[in-house]
C-alpha positions in Angstrom: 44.3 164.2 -38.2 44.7 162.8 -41.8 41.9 162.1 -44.3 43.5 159.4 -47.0 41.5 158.2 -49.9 42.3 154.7 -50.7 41.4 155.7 -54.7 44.0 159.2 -54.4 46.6 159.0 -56.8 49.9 158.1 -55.4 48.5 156.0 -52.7 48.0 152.3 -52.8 44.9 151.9 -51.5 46.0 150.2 -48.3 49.5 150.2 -48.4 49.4 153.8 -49.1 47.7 153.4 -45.4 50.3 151.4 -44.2 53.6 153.9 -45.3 51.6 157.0 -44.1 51.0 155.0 -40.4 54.6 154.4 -40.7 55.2 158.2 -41.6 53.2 159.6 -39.0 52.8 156.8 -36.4 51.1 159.1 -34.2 48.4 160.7 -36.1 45.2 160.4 -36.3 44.4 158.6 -39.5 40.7 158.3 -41.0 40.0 156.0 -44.0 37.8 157.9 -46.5 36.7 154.8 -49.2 33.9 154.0 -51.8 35.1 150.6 -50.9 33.2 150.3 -47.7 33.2 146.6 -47.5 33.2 144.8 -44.4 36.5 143.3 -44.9 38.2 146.7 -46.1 37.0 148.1 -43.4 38.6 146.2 -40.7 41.7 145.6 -42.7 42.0 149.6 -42.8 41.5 149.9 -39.1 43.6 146.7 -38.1 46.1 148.3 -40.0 46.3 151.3 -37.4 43.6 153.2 -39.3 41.9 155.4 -36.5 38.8 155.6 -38.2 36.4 154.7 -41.3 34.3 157.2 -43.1 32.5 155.7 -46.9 32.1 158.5 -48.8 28.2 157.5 -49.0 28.1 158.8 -45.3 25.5 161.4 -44.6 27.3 165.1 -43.8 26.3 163.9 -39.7 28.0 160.4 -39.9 30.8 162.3 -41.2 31.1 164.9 -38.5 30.5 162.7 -35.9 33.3 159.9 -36.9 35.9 163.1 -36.8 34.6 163.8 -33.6 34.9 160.5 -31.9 38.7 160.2 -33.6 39.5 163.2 -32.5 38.1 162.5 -28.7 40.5 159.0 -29.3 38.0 156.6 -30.0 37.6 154.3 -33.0 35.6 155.5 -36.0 33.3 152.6 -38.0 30.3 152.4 -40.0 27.5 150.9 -37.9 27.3 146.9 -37.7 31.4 146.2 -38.4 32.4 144.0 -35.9 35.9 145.9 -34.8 39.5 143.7 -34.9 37.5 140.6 -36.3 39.5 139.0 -39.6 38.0 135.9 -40.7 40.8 134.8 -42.7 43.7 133.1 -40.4 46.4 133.8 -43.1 46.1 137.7 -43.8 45.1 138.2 -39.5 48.6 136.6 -39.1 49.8 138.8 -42.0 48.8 142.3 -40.4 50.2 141.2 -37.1 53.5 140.9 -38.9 52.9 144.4 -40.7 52.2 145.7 -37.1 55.3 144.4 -36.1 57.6 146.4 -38.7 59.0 150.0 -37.3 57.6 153.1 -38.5 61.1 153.4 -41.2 60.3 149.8 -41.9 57.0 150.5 -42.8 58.3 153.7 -45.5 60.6 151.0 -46.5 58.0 148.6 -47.6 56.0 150.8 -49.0 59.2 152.2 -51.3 59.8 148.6 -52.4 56.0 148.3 -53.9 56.6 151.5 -55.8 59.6 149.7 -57.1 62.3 151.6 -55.8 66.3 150.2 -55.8 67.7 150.4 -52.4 69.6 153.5 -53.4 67.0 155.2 -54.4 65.1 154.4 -51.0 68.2 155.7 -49.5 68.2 159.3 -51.3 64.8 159.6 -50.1 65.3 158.7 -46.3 68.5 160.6 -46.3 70.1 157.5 -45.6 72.7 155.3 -46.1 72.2 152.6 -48.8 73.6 150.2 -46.2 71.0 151.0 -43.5 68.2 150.7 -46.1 69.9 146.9 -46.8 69.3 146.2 -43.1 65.4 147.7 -42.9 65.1 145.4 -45.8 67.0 142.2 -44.5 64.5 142.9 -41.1 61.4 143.2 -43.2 61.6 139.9 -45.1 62.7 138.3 -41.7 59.5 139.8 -39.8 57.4 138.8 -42.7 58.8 135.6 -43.1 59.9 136.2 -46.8 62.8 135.5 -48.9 63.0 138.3 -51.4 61.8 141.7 -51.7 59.4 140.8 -54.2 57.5 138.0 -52.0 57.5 140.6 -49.0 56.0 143.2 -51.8 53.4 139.8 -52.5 52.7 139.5 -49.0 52.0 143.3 -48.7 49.4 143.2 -51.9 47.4 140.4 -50.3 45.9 142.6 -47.6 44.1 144.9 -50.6 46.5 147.8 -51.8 44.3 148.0 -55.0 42.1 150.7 -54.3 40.1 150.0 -57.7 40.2 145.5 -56.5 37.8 145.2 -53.4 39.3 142.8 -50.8 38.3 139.8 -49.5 
């Protein structure tokens, strides 16, 4: 299981939650936030977030949202309404996110650090030409021209941790 603070340094707040998903697709993954909006919250746990902890919880809350992640269940401050996004635009957004494979994802999240493909590449271990392809894919599953729109498209889901979203 992995704790991530949306405020930690070198996280983005939640794109930082979307290239660690795509790093560990598998693990369990627990938002721990002082942003513990409604609409953060559901973002964070649309986005493949396993649970939501707000770092007002009391020491209980805490120990039983690990519990009931670690038993396979969802995680969420009493009274959020699970997998509902109000806005049509960003719900059609993080289905497109959802639909990006786990390198996809690390790619993404490379390109809003500002990386050049070929430094994306060094870091994967991969080819520059295979990072060219996870990028052509990327702007064609988010329906983007240009690595800086699909960097756009990523920030409008809230990946500043110090901007509340919504």
């Amino acid at each position: 299981m992995v704790l991530l603070d949306l405020s930690m340094p070198g996280a983005s707040g939640l794109s930082g939650l979307i290239a660690l998903r795509g790093i560990h697709p598998a693990v369990p993954l627990v938002v721990v936030s002082a942003h513990d909006d409604p609409v953060t919250i559901r973002r964070a746990l649309d986005l493949g977030a396993s649970g939501f902890i707000s770092k007002s919880a009391s020491m209980e809350d805490i120990r039983a949202a690990v519990q009931a992640v670690l038993a396979g269940d969802i995680a969420a401050p009493a009274g959020i309404e699970l997998g509902v996004e109000r806005d049509p635009e960003i719900s059609d957004l993080i289905k497109r996110l959802q639909a990006l494979t786990p390198q996809q994802t690390r790619v993404l999240g490379m390109l809003a650090e500002g990386l050049l493909n070929k430094q994306i590449a060094y870091e994967l271990g991969v080819s520059e030409a295979t990072i060219k392809a996870h990028v052509s894919a990327i702007l064609q599953k988010l329906g983007v021209d240009s690595r800086t729109q699909a960097v756009i498209q990523l920030s409008k889901i809230g990946n500043d941790p110090l901007q509340p979203v919504g």
